[in-house]
N, C-alpha and C positions, 0 to 999 in steps of 0.2 A: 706365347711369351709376351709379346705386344700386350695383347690383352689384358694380360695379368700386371706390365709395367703400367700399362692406361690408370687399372681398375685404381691400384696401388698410390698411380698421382694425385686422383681422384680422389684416393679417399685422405691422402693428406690434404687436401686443398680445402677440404671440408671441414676437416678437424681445427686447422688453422681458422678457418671463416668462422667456427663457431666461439673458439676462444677470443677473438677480435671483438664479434658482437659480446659473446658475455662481458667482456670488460668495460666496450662502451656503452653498454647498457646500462651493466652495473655502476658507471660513474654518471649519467644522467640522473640514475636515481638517488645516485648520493647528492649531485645537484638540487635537484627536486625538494626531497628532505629537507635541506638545508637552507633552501629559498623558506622553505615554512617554517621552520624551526627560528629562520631569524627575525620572522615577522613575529611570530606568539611572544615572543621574546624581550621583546623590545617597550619600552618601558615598565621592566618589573626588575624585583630585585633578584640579583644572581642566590641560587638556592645551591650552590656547590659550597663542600663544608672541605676547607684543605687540615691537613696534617701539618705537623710544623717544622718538621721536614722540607715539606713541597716551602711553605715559607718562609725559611732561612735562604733556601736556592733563590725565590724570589728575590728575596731585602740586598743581596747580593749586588746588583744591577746598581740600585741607589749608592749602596756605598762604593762604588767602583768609580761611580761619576761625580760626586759630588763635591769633591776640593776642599774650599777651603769655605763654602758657602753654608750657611746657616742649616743643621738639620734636627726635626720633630727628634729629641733624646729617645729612649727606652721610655723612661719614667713616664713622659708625656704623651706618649706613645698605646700606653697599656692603661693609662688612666681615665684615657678619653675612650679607651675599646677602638682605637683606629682601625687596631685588625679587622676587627667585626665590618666594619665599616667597610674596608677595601673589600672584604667578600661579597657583601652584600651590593656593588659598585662593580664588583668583576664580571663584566659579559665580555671582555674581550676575547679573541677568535685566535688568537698569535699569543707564541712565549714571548715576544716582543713587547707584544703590547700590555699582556702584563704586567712584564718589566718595566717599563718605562710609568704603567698605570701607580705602580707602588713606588715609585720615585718621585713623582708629582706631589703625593701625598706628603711624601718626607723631607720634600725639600720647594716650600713655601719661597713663589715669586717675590721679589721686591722691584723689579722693571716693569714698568705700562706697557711697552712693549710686546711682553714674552707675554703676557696676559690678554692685552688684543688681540693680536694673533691667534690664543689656545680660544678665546671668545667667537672667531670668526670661524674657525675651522667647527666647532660644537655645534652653532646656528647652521653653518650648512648642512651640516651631518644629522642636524633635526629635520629640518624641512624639504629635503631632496633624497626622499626615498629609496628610488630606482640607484642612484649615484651611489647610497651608502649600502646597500645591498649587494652591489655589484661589486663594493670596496672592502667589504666584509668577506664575500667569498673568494675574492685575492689573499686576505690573512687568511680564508683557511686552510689553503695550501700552503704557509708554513706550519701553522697548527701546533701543539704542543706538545712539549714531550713529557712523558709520565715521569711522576717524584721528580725532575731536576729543569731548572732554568737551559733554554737555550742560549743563551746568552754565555754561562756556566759552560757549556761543551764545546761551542768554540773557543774562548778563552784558552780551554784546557789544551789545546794544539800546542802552545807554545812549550810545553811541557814534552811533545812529542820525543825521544829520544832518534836523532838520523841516525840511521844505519843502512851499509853498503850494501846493495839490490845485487852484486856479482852472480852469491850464492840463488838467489831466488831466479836470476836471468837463466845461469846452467840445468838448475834441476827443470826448471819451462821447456830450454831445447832440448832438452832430454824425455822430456814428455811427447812433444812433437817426434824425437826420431822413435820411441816407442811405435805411436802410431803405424809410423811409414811402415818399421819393423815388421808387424803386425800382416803387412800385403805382400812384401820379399822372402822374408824367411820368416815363416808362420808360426813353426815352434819356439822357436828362439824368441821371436817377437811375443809371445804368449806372455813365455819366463820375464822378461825383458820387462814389456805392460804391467805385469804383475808387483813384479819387485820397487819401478820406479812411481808404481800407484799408490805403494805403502808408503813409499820415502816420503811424497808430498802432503800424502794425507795424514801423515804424522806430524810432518813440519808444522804445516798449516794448524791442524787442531793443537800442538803443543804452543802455539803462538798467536792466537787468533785471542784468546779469555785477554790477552794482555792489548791485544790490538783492538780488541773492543770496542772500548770508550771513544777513540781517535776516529772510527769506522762514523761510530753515531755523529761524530762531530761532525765529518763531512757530510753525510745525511742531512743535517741541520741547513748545512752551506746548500745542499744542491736541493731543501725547501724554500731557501730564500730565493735561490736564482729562477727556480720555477714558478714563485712568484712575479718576479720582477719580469720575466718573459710575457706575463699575463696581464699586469698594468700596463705593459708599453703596446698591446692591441687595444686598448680603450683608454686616452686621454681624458682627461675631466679637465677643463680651465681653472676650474677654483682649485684643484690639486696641482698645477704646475709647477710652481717650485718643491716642489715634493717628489713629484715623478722626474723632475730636473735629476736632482741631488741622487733620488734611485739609480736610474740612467745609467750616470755617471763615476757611481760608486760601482757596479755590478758588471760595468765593461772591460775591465780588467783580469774580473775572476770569470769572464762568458767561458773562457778553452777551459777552464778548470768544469765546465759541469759534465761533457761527454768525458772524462775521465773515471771522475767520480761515480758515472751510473756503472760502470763495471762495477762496483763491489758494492752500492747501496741503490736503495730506491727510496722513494719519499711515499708513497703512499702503500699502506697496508694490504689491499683489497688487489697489488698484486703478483698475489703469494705464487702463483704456478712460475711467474718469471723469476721470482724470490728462491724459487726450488732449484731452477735451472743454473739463476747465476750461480748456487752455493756449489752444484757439482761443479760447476767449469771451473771455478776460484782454487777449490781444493785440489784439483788436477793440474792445475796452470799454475797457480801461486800468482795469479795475474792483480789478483787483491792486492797483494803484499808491493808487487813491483810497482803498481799506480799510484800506490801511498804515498810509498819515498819518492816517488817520479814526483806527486803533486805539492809537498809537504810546504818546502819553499814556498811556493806560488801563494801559497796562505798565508803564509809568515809574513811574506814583503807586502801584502795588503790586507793585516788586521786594520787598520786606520778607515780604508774603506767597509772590511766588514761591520766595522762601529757604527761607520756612516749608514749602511744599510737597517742595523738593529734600530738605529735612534728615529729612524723619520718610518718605518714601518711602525714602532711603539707609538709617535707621536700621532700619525692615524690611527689606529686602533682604539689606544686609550683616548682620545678625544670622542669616540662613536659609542666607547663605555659612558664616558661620564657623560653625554648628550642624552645614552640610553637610561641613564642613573636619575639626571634631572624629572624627566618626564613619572620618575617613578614615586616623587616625591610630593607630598597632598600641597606644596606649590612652594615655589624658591622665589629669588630676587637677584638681580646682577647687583653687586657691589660697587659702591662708592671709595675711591680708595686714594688717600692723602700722602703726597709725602710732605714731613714734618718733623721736626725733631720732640713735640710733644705727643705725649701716647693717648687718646682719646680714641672714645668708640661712641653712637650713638646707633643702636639697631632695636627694629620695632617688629613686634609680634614675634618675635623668634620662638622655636621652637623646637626639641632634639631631636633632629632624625632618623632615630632609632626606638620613637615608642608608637605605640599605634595609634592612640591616642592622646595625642600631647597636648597642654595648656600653654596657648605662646603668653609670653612676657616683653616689657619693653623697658630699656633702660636705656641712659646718657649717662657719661661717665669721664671725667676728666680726671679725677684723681682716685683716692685710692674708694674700695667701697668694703662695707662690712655688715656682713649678713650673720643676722641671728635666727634663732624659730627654734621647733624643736625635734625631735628627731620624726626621720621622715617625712618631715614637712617640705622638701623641693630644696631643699639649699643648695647640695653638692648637684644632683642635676641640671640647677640652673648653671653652675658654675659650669659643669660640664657641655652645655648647650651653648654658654659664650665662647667657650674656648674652642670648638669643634665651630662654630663660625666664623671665628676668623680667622683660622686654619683653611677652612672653606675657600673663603675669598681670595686667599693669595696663591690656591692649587688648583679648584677646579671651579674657580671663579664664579660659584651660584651661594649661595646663601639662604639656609633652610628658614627661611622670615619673609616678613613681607617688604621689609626696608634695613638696606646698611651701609654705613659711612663710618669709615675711622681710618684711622693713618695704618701706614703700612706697618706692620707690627713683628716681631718675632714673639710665640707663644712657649709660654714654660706654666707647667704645675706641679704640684706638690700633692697627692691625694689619697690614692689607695693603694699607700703601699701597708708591709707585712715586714716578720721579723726575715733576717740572712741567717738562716742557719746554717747554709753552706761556709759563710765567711767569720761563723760565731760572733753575728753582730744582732742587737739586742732590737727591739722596733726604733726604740730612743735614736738609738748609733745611725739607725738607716735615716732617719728623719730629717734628725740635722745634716748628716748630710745633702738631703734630698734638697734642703730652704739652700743650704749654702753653696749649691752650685746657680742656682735662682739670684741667690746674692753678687757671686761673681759677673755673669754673664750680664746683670741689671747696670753694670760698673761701666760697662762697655760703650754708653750713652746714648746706642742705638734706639728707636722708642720700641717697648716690650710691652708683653700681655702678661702676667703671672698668676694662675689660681695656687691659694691653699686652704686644704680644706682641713677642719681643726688642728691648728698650731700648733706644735709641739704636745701633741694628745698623751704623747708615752711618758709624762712626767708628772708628778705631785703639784698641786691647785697653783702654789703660790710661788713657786720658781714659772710654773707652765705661764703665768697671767706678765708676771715681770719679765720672762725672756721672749715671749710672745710679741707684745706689746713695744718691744723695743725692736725687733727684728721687722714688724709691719711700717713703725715710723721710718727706719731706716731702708723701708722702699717705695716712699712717699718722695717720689722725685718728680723732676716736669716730664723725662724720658722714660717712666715705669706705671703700668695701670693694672696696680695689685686688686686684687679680689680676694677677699678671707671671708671663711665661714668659719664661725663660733659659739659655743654651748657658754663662752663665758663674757655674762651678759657685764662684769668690769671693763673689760674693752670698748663699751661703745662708748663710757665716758671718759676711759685714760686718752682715746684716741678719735675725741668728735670733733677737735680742731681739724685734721688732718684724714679723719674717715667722713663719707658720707653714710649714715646707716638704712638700711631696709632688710625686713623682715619677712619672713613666710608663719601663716599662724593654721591651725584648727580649728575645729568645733566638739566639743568633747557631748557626747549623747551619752542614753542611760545605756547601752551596751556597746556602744561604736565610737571610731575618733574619725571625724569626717576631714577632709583635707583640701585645700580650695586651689593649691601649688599659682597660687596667684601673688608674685609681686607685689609687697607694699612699703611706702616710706616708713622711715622712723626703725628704731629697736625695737625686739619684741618687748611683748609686756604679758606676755601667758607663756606657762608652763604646762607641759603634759604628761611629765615621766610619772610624776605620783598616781594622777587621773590612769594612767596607760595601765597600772598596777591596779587598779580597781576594775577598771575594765575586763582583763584580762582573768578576775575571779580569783585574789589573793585574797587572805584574811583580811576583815577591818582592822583589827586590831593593830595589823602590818600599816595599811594605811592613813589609819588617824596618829599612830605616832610619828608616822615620816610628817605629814604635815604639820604636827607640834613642832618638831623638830626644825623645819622649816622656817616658819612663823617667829621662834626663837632666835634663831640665827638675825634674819634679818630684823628682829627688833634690837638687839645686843651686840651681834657681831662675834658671838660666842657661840659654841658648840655644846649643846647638852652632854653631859657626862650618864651614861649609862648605867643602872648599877647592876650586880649581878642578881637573876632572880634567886630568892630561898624557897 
C-alpha cells in the first residue's frame, strides 16, 4: 500500500513539474518572439487592416475624453484618409494605447506644454532601445481585445445590474455539504451530488451569456494590474511621473486582482487552468459570488481606472508615433506660434502617404488659390498642407523638411458625395459642408480651411458668383483659406485678396506628363481637350471643342449647334 501511495505521489509530483515547465517555457518563448517581433517592427508602417467595427470601438475613447476642446470633424477626417493614416501609424501593443493613439489624432494640441512633454517622451522612446522594449512588453500584458475597445468594457461596468449573492452563497454551501455527503452516507450523497450538480450547472450556464461581457471587463482590469505589477519591478527615471500616477492609480484596486483571477485569466496560453477554473466556477457559482462581492470596488474607482488607461495610452502611443516617425523618408519638428493671425510657412513638404512624393514649399498669410488642370497635384497638395499641420499639433513631426505657422485649427471641404440616406443632393451636402467652415471661421480663433472646387454641384455662373463670395468672406486676419479651382474667373474676381499658384503639364504625342511641382501665378494651360486627344477620341470630336473654345473666349458667346441633316 505504501508503495502504491509513494508510486501515486510521485507520479503527481511529476505531472504537476511538467505542466509548470510547459507553461514557463511556453511564456519565455512568447517572450522570446516578442523581443523579435518588436525589433523588425520598429520603424515600419503597421500592415494591420481593421474593420470599422474594431474603429468605431476605437474613436469611442476620443469622443469620451474630449469636452469641449477642438476636434478633426467627420468631414475632415475622411478627406484627408486620417484613417489610413492612424493604421498605418498603429504598432501600438495595448487597447490603451490605441485608444489614446486615435485621440491624439482627433484632437490637435494648442498648449507648448502638452506638446513638449509628448516631444520628450518620443525622443526617449527613439533613442533608448533596451528602455522601450522592456516598456512595450509591459503593454503587452494588457494587450488587446478582439473587435472591441478595452476602454469600451470597462466603461461597460457601470451598467453592471447589482444583484443579491444570498441565492448563489446557499446553492455554494450546498455543494460543499454535497461533497461531505458523498463520505457519510454514500448513497444519498451520490443522489444529493447529483441533483445539486445540475441545479448549479444550470444556474450558471442560464446566466453566464448575460455575465459575459462584465466577466471580460474584469479580465481587462486584472491586464492592467498585471501590468502595473510588472512596471513597478523595473523603474526607468525618464518614466517616473508616469509610473508615479500608475502607482498610485492601481493601489486601490491591488485586493481586487486575487479576486478576479477566480473567474478570469489574462493570458490565453493558459487554457488547462482555463479548464479547471470553468469546472470549479460551475460547481461553486464562486464566479458569480466574486462579481457581486467585487462589482463596487470598481464602481468607487473608475477615476483611477481612467487614470490607469490614460498614462498606459500615453506611453504606448508615444512608442507608435516614435516608431511612425522613423518610418517616414524624413520629418521635422515644428515651429509653432501663438497668434491671433493664421499663417503657415512649410518647406519641402510632402504627403505621407505616397511612395513617391514631390515635396513643395509654400508661405502663406492670406488666403491662396490654386488652379491647373485635372490631376495635376492640386487637391493633394491641399491635402498634404492640411494633414501637416494636423501633424504638428498631434504627433508633433511634420512630413517636410521645415515648419512654422501659428497654432491652427484645421477644417476642409473636399471629397465629399451625394446623402442618399438623408435624400440630400451633392449641392445640399456641399453647402452645407463650406458653412460649417464658415461658422466655426467666426469664432476668431486662427484656422486652416481647404476647399477643393467650390460649390462644383452647381451651373457655371451661380457656381463662380457664389464661390467667389463665400472665399472673400473667409479672407480674414484669423482664417488661411486654400481653394482649388477649374474656374480660371476666380483668380481675377479675387487677386486682391487671393494669392494664386498653379500646378501645370506637358502634353506629348500620346501622354500628359505631370511635374506636381508648385508654381506662382494662375494657370495659363488647359488639358481637358488635349486629355481627349490623347486618349484616342475622334478629330472631329476634338477640333470642334477647340473651335468652340477659341469662340467663346474671343466673344464671350457660346456656339449655337445645329442639328445635323
Amino acid at each position: 500500500m505504501r508503495t502504491e501511495a509513494g508510486f501515486f505521489i510521485l507520479f503527481a509530483v511529476v505531472i504537476v513539474g511538467v505542466l509548470i515547465f510547459s507553461v514557463l517555457r511556453n511564456n519565455q518563448n512568447v517572450k522570446t518572439y516578442l523581443k523579435i517581433r518588436l525589433k523588425e517592427q520598429w520603424g515600419t508602417f503597421s500592415d494591420r487592416e481593421y474593420v470599422s467595427e474594431e474603429l468605431e470601438y476605437i474613436s469611442r475613447y476620443a469622443r469620451r475624453i474630449r469636452g469641449d476642446r477642438f476636434y478633426i470633424d467627420d468631414i475632415t477626417w475622411n478627406d484627408l484618409n486620417l484613417e489610413e493614416i492612424f493604421e498605418d501609424m498603429n504598432q501600438t501593443m495595448s487597447s490603451p494605447g490605441e485608444d489614446y493613439l486615435y485621440a491624439i489624432l482627433r484632437l490637435p494640441e494648442f498648449e507648448d506644454d502638452v506638446l513638449e512633454e509628448r516631444e520628450r517622451l518620443i525622443k526617449f522612446f527613439s533613442t533608448e532601445e533596451e528602455e522601450r522594449i522592456h516598456t512595450q512588453q509591459i503593454l503587452h500584458e494588457i494587450g488587446k481585445m478582439k473587435g472591441i475597445s478595452m476602454g469600451d468594457y470597462i466603461f461597460r461596468l457601470k451598467e453592471a445590474e447589482k444583484k443579491s449573492i444570498v441565492v448563489y452563497i446557499i446553492l455554494a454551501l450546498l455543494s460543499v455539504c454535497a461533497i461531505a455527503t458523498l463520505f457519510l452516507l454514500p448513497v444519498a450523497g451520490v443522489v444529493f451530488f447529483i441533483v445539486i450538480t445540475i441545479v448549479n450547472i444550470y444556474t450558471h450556464h442560464s446566466q453566464s451569456a448575460k455575465m459575459e461581457p462584465y466577466f471580460k471587463s474584469f479580465s481587462c482590469v486584472l491586464c492592467i494590474l498585471n501590468a502595473v505589477k510588472k512596471m513597478e519591478k523595473y523603474p526607468i527615471p525618464q518614466l517616473e511621473q508616469y509610473q508615479k500616477k500608475i502607482h498610485a492609480a492601481a493601489e486601490p484596486l491591488l485586493k481586487l486582482k486575487k479576486r478576479v483571477q477566480v473567474f478570469t485569466n489574462a493570458k490565453a496560453y493558459d487554457d488547462w487552468l482555463t479548464v479547471l477554473r470553468s469546472y470549479f466556477n460551475n460547481f461553486f457559482l464562486l464566479d458569480f459570488i466574486v462579481f457581486y462581492l467585487s462589482i463596487d470596488l470598481v464602481l468607487r474607482h473608475q477615476k483611477e481606472l481612467e487614470t490607469l488607461i490614460e498614462n498606459f495610452g500615453i506611453l504606448d502611443s508615444a512608442i507608435a508615433i516614435a516608431s511612425y516617425r522613423e518610418a517616414l523618408p524624413g520629418y521635422c519638428i515644428p515651429t509653432l506660434i501663438h497668434a491671433e493671425k493664421a499663417t503657415i510657412d512649410i518647406r519641402d513638404a510632402f504627403h505621407p502617404m505616397l511612395l513617391s512624393p514631390v515635396a513643395n514649399s509654400i508661405r502663406a498669410e492670406g488666403g491662396v488659390l490654386l488652379t491647373g488642370s485635372n490631376a495635376s497635384g492640386k487637391s493633394t497638395f491641399l491635402k498634404c498642407i492640411a494633414i501637416n499641420a494636423i501633424f504638428a499639433q498631434t504627433i508633433h513631426a511634420c512630413a517636410a523638411g521645415a515648419y512654422q505657422a501659428s497654432f491652427m485649427k484645421t477644417m476642409t471641404s473636399m471629397t465629399l458625395r451625394d446623402d442618399l440616406g438623408n435624400h440630400e443632393s451633392y449641392y445640399i451636402v456641399e453647402i452645407k459642408s463650406i458653412r460649417r467652415i464658415l461658422e466655426e471661421s467666426s469664432k476668431g480663433v486662427p484656422m486652416l480651411c481647404m476647399v477643393d472646387e467650390v460649390l462644383r454641384g452647381t451651373n457655371t455662373v451661380e457656381r463662380i458668383a457664389a464661390s467667389s463670395s463665400i472665399l472673400y468672406s473667409l479672407k480674414r486676419p484669423n482664417v488661411l483659406p486654400f481653394a482649388a479651382t477649374h474656374d480660371i474667373e476666380l483668380t481675377k474676381i479675387l487677386e486682391d485678396c487671393y494669392e494664386n499658384y498653379h500646378f501645370e503639364e506637358e502634353i506629348r504625342e500620346k501622354d500628359v506628363a505631370f511635374s506636381y511641382t508648385l508654381k506662382k501665378g494662375p494657370a495659363t494651360t488647359r488639358n481637358a481637350i488635349a486629355l481627349l486627344k490623347v486618349m484616342g477620341y475622334d478629330s472631329h470630336i476634338i477640333d470642334a471643342s477647340n473651335q468652340a473654345a477659341r469662340t467663346f473666349e474671343e466673344t464671350g458667346v457660346w456656339r449655337k449647334l445645329n442639328i445635323r441633316r
